[in-house]
Every structure is written in structure tokens, then in C-alpha cells.
DOLUMMI-967085 format. One line per 8 residues: number of its first residue (from 1); their letters; for each residue y, x, z of C-alpha. Coordinates in nm, 2 decimals, always signed. Last residue first. Layout:
N
NUM) A) Y X Z | ... .
END
This chain:
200
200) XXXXXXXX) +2.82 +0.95 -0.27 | +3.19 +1.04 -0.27 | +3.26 +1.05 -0.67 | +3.04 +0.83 -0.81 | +3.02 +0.59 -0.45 | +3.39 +0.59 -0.49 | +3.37 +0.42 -0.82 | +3.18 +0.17 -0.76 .
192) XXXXXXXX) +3.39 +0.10 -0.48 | +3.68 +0.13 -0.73 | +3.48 -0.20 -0.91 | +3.49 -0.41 -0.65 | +3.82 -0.31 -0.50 | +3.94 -0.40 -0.87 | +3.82 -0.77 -0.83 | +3.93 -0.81 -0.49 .
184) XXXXXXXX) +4.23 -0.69 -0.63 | +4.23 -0.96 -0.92 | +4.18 -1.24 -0.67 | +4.50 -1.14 -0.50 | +4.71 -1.11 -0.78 | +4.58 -1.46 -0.87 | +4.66 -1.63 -0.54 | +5.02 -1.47 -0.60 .
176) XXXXXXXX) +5.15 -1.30 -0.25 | +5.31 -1.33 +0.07 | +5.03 -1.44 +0.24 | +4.76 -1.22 +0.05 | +5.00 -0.92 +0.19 | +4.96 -1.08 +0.59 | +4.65 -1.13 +0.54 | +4.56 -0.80 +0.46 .
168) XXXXXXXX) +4.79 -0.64 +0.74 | +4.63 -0.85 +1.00 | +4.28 -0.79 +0.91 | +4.43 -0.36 +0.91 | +4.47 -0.23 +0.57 | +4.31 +0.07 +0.49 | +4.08 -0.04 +0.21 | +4.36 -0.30 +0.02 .
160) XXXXXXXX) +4.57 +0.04 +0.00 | +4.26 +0.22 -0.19 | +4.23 -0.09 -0.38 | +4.58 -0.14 -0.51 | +4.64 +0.22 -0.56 | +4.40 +0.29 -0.85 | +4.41 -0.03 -1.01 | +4.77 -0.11 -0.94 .
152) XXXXXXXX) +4.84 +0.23 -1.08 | +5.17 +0.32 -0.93 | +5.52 +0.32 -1.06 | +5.65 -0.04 -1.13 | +5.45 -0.10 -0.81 | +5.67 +0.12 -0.63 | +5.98 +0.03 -0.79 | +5.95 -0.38 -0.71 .
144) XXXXXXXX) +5.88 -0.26 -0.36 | +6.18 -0.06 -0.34 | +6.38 -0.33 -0.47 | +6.29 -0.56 -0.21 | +6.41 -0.32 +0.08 | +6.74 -0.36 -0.14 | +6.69 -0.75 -0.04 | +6.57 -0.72 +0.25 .
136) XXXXXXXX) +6.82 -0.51 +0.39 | +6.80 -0.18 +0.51 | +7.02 -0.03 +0.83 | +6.80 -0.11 +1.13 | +6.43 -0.16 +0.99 | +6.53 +0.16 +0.73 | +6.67 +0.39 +1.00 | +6.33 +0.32 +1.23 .
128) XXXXXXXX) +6.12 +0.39 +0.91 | +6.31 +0.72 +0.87 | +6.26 +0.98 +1.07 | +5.94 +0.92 +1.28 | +5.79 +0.78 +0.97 | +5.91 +1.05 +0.71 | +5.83 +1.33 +0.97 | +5.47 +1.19 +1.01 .
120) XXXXXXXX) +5.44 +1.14 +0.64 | +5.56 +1.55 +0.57 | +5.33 +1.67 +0.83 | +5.03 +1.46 +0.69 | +5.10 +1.58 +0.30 | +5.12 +1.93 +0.39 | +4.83 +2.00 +0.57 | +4.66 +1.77 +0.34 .
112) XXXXXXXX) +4.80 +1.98 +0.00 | +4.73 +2.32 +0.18 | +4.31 +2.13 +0.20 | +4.37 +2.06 -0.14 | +4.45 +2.39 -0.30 | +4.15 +2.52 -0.09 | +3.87 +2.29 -0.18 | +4.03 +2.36 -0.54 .
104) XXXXXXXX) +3.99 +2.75 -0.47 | +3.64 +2.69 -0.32 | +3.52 +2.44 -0.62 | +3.49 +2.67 -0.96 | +3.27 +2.94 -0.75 | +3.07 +2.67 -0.57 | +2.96 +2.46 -0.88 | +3.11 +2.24 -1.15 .
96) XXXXXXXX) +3.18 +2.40 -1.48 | +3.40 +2.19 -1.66 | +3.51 +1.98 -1.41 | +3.54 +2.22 -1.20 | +3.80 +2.38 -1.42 | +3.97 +2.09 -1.51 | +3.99 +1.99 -1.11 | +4.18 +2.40 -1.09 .
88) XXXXXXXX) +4.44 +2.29 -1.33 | +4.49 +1.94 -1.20 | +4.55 +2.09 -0.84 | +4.81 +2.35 -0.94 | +5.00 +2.04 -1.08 | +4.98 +1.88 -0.76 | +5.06 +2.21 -0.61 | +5.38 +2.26 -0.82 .
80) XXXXXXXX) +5.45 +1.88 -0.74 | +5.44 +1.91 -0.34 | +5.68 +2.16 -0.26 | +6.04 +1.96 -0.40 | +5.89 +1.69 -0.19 | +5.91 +1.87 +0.11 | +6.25 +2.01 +0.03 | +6.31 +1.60 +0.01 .
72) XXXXXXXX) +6.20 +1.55 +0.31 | +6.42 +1.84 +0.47 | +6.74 +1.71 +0.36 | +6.70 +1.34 +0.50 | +6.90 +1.35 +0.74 | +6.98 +1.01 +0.89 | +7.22 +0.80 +1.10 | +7.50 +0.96 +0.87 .
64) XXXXXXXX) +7.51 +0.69 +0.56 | +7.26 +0.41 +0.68 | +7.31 +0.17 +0.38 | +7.42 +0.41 +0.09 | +7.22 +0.71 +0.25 | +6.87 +0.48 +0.26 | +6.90 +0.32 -0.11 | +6.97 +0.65 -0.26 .
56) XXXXXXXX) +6.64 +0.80 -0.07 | +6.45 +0.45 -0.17 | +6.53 +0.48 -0.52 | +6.48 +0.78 -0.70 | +6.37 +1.00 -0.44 | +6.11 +0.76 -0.29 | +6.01 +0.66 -0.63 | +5.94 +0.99 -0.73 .
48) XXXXXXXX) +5.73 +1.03 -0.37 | +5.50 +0.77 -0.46 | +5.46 +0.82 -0.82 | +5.38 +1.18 -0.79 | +5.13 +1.11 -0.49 | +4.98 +0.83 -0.71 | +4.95 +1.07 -1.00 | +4.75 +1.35 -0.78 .
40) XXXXXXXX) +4.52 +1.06 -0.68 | +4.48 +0.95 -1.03 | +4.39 +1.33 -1.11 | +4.15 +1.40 -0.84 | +4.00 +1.04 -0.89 | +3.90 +1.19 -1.29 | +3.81 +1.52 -1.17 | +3.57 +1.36 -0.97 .
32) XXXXXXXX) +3.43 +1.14 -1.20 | +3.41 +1.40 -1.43 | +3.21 +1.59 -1.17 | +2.94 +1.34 -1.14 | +2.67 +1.46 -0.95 | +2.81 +1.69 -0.71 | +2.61 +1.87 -0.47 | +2.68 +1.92 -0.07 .
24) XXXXXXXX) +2.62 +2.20 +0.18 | +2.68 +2.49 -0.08 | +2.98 +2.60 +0.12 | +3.21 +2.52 -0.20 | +3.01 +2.15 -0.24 | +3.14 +2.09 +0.10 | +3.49 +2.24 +0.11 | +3.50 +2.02 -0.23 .
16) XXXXXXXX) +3.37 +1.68 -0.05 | +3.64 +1.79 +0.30 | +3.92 +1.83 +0.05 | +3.88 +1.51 -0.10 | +3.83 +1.31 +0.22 | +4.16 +1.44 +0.32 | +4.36 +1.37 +0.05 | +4.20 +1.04 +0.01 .
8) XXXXXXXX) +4.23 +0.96 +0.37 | +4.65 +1.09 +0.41 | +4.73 +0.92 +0.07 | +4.54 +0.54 +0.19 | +4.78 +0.60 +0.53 | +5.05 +0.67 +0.37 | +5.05 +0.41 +0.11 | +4.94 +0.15 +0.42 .
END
């Protein structure tokens, strides 16, 4: 569901600066844009930091040579130098929001989608197999204790929440406190405010 949220938000983001870049769409609130830019820039970080940090170590102890994982983290390597390329171009759109300020960042993340879906459908086909066979629960449980360690539950929790399947949903609220789940349903209330600021 990370994944999936990433690959949308990326996306969408690129597609609402190509648009303001070709003149076809106006923003209204470019410090709310800078300011999702930036959160989704950190969530990436987090995302992939805890992925080397934890879940790459985790993977080699318990699968040792059923996977490579050499090229995902070269991909990983590639991604913060455009993040951070990213939060310097969003400062200056924020600043002086228009066409000229929003075709190189339009750009910038458009490269940063093109990368980010490659290196997802790689991870998946290369490694999600390896961790059902070889992971246990209880290191798989440590990864998940990581993650949230690292993100922005009221960022991430919503924008996960938004592309999660019926099944998916209830199968997260199952598993977790009443009162975690009341207070996402409280954030995805206020993100979609949020959204509507940034996307329209």
C-alpha cells in the first residue's frame, strides 16, 4: 500500500506541475504545495532508509543467496540527490509560482516517477516472493515497527488509508488499536482538506 500511495502521489504531482507549466492549470495555494512536495519527498526518504537500514539486512541474514539486491540499492543511492533537487526547485515555486518556476520542477518529478515505478516493480518482483519464503514474522515485525518509527503517521497514514483495497482496510483496522484507528479516520479527514488545497 506504501508503494502504491508513493507511485499516485508522485504521479499526480508531476501531472498538477506539468499542468500549471503548460498554462492549462492555476495554483492557488503554492505553499500548500510546496508544503505536500516536501512531506512527500520525506516519506520517500523514510521509506527507502528504512529499507536499507533494516529490511535490506533483515533480507540477506534470512535469505542469504536467493536474492540480489545490488541494483535496488544503486536505485536508492539515485533517488536522494533528486529528492533534494526537488526541495530546491518547490522553494522556488513556492516563492514565485508560475509557469517559468514550475516546468523544471514538473520535470524533476516526472524523472522521479519514471524512476520511482521501475524501481517498486523490481523491488516486488524481486523481493516480496524472497521475504514470504525466507522472513519470519517476527523480524517481518520489526520492519513494521521501523517504518512507522520513520514516517509521518499524519502524512503517510492517510495517503496509505486512500489506496487500500475494502479488504486491505479491514484487514489493518483488524489487527490494530480501536483508537489508532479512529485517529486515522480523523487525519484522512483533515489530509483531504488538504489535498483539495493542493490538487483542487
Amino acid at each position: 500500500m506504501a508503494h502504491r500511495a508513493m507511485i499516485a502521489d508522485v504521479g499526480r504531482m508531476a501531472a498538477l506541475l506539468g499542468g500549471i507549466a503548460q498554462g492549462t492549470h492555476t495554483c492557488s495555494h503554492p505553499k500548500d504545495v510546496d508544503r505536500y512536495i516536501r512531506l512527500l519527498c520525506d516519506s520517500i526518504h523514510h521509506h527507502h532508509t528504512v529499507e536499507d537500514e533494516v529490511l535490506w539486512p533483515i533480507v540477506t541474514a534470512s535469505a542469504g543467496n536467493f536474492v540480489d539486491l545490488s541494483e535496488l540499492i544503486d536505485d536508492h543511492a539515485a533517488l536522494d540527490p533528486r529528492l533534494d533537487r526537488i526541495r530546491v526547485l518547490s522553494t522556488a515555486f513556492r516563492t514565485a509560482p508560475g509557469q517559468p518556476t514550475a516546468a523544471p520542477l514538473a520535470a524533476a518529478l516526472a524523472d522521479l516517477y519514471q524512476l520511482v515505478r521501475e524501481h517498486i516493480a523490481d523491488e516486488e518482483r524481486a523481493v516480496f516472493a524472497v521475504i514470504r519464503e525466507h522472513v519470519s514474522v517476527a523480524d517481518w515485525a520489526v520492519v513494521e515497527k521501523a517504518a512507522q518509527r520513520a514516517g509521518k503517521m499524519s502524512f503517510d497514514g492517510p495517503r496509505v488509508m486512500k489506496v487500500a483495497t475494502p479488504e486491505e482496510f479491514a484487514n489493518a483496522a483488524a489487527g490494530a488499536n480501536p483508537l489508532l484507528i479512529a485517529f486515522v479516520k480523523l487525519m484522512m479527514r483533515r489530509h483531504n482538506r488538504f489535498e483539495r488545497r493542493v490538487f483542487g
